[in-house]
N, C-alpha and C positions, 0 to 999 in steps of 0.2 A: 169823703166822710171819715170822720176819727171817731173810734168809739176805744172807748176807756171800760177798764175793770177795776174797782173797788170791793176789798176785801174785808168782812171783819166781822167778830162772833154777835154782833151789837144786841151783847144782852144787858141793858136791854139798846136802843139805838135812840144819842141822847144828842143835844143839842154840838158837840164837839165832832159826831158822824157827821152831822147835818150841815156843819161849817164846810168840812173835806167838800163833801157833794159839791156844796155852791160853789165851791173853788174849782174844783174838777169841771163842774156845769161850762165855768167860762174855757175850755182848752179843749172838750171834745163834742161834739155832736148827738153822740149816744153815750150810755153808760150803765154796764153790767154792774150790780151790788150781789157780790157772792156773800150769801149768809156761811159760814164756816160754823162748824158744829152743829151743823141742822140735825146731825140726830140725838144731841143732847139735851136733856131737860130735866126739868122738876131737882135740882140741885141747888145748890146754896150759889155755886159758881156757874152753872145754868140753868135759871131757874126757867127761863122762858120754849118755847117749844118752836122748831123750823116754820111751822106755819103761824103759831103769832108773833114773831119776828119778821116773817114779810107782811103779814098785816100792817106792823107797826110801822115797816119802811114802806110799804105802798103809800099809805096813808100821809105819810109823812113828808114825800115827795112829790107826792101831784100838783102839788100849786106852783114846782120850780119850773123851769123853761128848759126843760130835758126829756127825752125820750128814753125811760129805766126802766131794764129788766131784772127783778130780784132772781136771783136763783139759787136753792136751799143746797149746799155742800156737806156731805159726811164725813167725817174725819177719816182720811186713809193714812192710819199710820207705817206710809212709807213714804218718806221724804222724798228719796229718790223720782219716785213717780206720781208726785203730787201734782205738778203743775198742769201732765195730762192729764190727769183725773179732774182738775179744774175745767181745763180747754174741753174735757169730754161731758161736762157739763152744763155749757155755757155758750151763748152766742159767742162768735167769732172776735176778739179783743185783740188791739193793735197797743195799746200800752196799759199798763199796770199801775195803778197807786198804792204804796205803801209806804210806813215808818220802819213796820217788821223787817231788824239785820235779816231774820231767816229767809222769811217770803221775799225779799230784794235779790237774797244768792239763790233762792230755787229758779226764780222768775229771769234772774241774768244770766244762770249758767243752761235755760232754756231757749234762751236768743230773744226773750220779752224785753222791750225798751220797759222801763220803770220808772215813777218817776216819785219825789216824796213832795209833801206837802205841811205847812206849817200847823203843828197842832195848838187850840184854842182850848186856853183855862187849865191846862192838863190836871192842875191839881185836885180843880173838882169835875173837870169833864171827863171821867175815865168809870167805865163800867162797872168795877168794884168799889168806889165810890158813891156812884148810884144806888147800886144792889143793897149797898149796908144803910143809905138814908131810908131806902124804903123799910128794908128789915126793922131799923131803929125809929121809926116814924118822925126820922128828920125829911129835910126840906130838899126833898126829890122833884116835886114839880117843878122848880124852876130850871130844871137842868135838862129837861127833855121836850122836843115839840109839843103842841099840843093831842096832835093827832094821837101818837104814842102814850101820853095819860088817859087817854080814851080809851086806848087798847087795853091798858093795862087795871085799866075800873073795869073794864066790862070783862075781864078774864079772871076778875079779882087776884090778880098779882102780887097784891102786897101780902091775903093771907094768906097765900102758896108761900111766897117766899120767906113770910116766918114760919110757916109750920115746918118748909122742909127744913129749915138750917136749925131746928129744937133736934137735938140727939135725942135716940129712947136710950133707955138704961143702962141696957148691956154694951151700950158704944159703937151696933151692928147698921148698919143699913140693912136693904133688902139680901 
């Protein structure tokens, strides 16, 4: 049995994650999706929160032909020791997918086999792309499953993410 790990902040997790998956689907048996940044949210650049992020990727993955486990990652700013911090997160993973140069040299100078995979659409499948269609009430639904527009109405998503990316006056966040 081969089980795969898949990495990515998928705020939100739009149809370009979902391409990887199917591709991934056909090479391993199981498949880890580390949500990275699980403790970030309510921001312009993450607006979404670790747990409606696996919502969106549970949801969004059950009709494939895979056995997935989400598991929500907090940002350990030390490189060095990141990949255990992964591994001590997560069911036990025999290879890695990424495009990330970074996560490719954390993951190969840990002894992870890695592997990349072709990205679809990049131009409009890419997360800050999304995040500003929604901001700008352009045409987000077609870029993301449906499962994930579901999540993302019932969390009301779109008027989190304009209110947080309005600055107040003084130019301060919290």
């Amino acid at each position: 049995m081969l089980r795969g790990c898949y990495i990515g902040r998928f705020q939100p997790y739009h149809d370009g994650h979902h391409r990887m998956v199917e591709e991934i689907a056909e090479e391993v048996d199981e498949l880890v999706l580390g949500i990275g940044s699980a403790d970030l949210s309510h921001t312009t650049h993450d607006p979404f929160t670790g747990g409606e992020r696996l919502m969106m990727i549970t949801k969004a993955v059950a009709d494939l032909d895979i056995i997935s486990y989400a598991v929500p990652l907090e940002d350990l700013n030390r490189n060095a020791v990141w990949v255990s911090h992964v591994e001590s997160m997560s069911p036990k993973f025999d290879v890695a997918y990424s495009n990330n140069p970074l996560v490719i040299r954390l993951f190969e100078e840990a002894g992870t086999e890695v592997r990349s995979s072709p990205m679809f659409r990049r131009d409009e499948l890419e997360g800050s792309e999304v995040r500003e269609r929604i901001r700008t009430d352009g045409d987000w639904r077609g870029l993301v499953p449906d499962a994930v527009e579901e999540v993302v109405d019932e969390i009301d998503g779109v008027g989190r993410l304009r209110q947080v990316s309005q600055s107040d006056s003084n130019g301060n966040g919290l």
